[in-house]
C-alpha positions as CSV (number, residue, x, y, z in Angstrom):
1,X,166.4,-46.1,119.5
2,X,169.9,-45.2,117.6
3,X,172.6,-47.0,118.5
4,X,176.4,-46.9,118.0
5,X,178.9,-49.3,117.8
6,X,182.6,-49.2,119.1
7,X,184.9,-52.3,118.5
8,X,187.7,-51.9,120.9
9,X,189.1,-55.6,120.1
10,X,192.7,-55.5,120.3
11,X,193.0,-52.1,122.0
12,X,195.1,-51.9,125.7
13,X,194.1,-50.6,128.5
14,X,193.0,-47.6,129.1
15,X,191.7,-47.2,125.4
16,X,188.5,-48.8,125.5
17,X,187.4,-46.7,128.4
18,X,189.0,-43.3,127.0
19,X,187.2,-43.9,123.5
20,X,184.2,-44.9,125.0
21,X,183.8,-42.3,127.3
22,X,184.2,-39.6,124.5
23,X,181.0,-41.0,122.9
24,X,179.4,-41.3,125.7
25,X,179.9,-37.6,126.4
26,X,179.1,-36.8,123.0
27,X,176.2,-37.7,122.6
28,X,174.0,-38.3,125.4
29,X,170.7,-39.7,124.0
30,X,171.9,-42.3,121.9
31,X,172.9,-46.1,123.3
32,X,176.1,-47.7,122.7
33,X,177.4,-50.5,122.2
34,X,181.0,-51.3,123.2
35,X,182.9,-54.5,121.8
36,X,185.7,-55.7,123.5
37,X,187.8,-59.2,123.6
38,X,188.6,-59.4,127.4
39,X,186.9,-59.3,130.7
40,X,189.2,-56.4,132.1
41,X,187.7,-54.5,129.2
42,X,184.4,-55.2,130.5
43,X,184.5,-54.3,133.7
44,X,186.5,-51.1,133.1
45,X,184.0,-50.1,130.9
46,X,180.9,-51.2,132.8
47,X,182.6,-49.3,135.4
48,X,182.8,-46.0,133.4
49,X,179.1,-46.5,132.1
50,X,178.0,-47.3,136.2
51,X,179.7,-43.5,136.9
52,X,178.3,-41.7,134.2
53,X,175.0,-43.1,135.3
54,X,174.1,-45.3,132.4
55,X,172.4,-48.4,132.9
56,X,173.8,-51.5,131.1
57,X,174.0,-54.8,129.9
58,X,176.9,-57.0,129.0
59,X,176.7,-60.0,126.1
60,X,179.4,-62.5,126.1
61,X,179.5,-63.8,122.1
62,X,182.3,-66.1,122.7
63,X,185.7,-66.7,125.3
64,X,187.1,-63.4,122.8
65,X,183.9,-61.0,122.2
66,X,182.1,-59.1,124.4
67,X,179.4,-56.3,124.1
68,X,178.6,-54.4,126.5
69,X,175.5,-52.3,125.5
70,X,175.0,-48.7,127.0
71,X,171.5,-47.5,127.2
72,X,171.4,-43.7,126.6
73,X,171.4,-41.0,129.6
74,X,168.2,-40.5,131.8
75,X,168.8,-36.8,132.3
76,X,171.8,-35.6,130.1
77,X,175.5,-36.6,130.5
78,X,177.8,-36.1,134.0
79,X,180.6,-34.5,133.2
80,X,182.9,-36.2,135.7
81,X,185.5,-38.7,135.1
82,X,185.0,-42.4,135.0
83,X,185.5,-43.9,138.4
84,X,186.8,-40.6,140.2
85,X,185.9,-40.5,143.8
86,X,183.6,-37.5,145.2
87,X,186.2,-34.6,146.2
88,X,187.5,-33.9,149.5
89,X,187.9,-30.9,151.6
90,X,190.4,-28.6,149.6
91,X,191.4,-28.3,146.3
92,X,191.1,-31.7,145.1
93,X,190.0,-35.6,146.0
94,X,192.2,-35.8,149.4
95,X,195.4,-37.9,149.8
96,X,196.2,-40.7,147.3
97,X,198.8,-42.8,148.0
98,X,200.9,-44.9,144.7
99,X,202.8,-48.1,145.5
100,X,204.4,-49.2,142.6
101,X,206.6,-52.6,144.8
102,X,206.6,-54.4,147.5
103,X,209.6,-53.1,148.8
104,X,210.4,-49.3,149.9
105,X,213.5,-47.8,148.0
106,X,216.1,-49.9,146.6
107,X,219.0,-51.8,148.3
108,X,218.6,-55.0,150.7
109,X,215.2,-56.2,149.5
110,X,214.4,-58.0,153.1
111,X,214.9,-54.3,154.6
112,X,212.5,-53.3,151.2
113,X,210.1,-55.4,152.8
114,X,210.2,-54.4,156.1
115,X,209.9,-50.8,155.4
116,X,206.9,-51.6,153.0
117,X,204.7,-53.3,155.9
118,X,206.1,-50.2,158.1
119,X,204.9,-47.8,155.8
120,X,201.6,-49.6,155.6
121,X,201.2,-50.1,159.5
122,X,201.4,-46.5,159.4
123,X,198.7,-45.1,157.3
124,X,196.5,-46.7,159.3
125,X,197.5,-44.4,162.0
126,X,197.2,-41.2,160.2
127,X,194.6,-38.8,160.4
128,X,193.0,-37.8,157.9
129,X,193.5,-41.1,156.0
130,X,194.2,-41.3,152.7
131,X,191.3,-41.6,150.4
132,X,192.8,-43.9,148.1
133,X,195.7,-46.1,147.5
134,X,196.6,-47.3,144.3
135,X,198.4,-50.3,143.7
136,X,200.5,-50.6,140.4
137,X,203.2,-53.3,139.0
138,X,204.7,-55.2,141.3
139,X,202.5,-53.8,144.1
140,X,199.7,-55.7,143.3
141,X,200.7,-58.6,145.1
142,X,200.4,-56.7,148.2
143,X,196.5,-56.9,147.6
144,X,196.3,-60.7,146.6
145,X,196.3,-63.8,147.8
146,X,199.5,-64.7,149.9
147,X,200.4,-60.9,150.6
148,X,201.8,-60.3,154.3
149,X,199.6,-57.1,154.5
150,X,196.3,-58.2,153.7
151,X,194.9,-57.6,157.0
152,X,196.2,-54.2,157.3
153,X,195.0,-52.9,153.6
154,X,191.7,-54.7,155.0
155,X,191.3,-52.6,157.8
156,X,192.5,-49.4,155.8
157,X,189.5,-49.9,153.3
158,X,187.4,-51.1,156.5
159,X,188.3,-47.0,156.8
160,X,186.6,-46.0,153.8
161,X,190.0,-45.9,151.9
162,X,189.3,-47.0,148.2
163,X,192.1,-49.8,147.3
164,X,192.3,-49.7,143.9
165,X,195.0,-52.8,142.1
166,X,195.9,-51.7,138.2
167,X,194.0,-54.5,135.9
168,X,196.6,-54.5,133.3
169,X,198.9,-55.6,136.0
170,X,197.1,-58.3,137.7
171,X,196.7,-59.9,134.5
172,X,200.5,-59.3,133.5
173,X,201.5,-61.3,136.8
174,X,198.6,-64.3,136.4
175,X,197.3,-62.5,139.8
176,X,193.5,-61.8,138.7
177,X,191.8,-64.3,140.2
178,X,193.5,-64.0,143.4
179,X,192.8,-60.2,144.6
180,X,191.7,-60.5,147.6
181,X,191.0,-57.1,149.3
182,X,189.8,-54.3,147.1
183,X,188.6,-53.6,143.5
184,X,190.3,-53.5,139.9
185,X,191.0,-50.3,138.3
186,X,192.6,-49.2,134.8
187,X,194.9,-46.5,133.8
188,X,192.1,-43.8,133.2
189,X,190.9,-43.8,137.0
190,X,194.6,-44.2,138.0
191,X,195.5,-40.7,135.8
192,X,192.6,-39.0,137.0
193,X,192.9,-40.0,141.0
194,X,196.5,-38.7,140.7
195,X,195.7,-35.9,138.6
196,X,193.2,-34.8,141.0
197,X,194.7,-35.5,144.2
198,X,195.3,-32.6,146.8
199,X,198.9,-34.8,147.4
200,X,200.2,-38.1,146.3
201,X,202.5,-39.6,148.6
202,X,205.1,-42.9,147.4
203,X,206.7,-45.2,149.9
């Protein structure tokens, strides 16, 4: 079985995934064999092998080298991108909502806060909810450990609303190991759920 190697060691987020994809795509019937030098890597690109259908198994050399070996396609490539969520009714994946803070505009930052769990109380209440919410720099506390909205992002994804937190950002913050509601994403799913979206809505 042919086999080809991708050493993605020093590359940011969403590199790994972008390059890895392309092979992937390209050629179908061959395994490969991605090396990376973080666990973010990993799972981003586990995740994008996962989507494509691709079974997988992940070797950890050492606390800085990973390989995460991609057995070739079953029955040809998917031509969908990594991590995107099945389209909606319309044009594209449904509602996707981006929240970049923790805090809604900019002025007092208690009123910020306020207006934050306000905006969140609220999507629970509309119908159709949103199919994703995407949560990006400072907005990734709201998913971790200590946030005031836990319960409510809880109940959203007890909706079937995908809550997605930005890896590169967890990691920037020190937050990784205390997400709490939700899964970890990277920029690639993040550009395509917004690229995709029938509306993206901001606080």
């Amino acid at each position: 079985m042919s086999e080809r190697i991708l050493d993605e060691r020093g590359k940011a987020c969403p590199l790994p995934v972008v390059e890895a994809r392309r092979l992937l795509l390209d050629d179908a019937a061959a395994a490969l064999r991605v090396i990376v030098d973080n666990r973010a890597a990993v799972e981003n690109v586990s995740r994008l092998a996962r989507s494509l259908g691709r079974a997988l198994q992940v070797e950890e050399r050492s606390a800085t080298e990973f390989h995460v070996v991609i057995a070739p396609a079953v029955a040809g490539p998917r031509s969908e991108p990594a991590g995107a969520p099945a389209p909606a009714a319309g044009t594209g994946c449904g509602n996707v909502v981006l929240i970049g803070s923790t805090e809604v505009g900019t002025g007092d930052p208690e009123l910020g806060r306020t207006l934050m769990r306000m905006f969140v109380f609220t999507l629970k209440e509309v119908d159709p909810a949103p199919s994703a919410i995407l949560f990006v720099n400072s907005g990734v506390r709201l998913t971790t450990e200590g946030s005031p909205l836990l319960d409510e992002i809880r109940e959203l994804a007890g909706r079937g609303v995908e809550i997605l937190s930005c890896g590169t950002c967890l990691d920037f913050y020190g937050f990784k190991e205390k997400l709490r509601v939700g899964t970890v994403t990277n920029m690639f799913q993040i550009v395509t759920l917004l690229s995709t979206a029938d509306r993206v809505l901001r606080p």
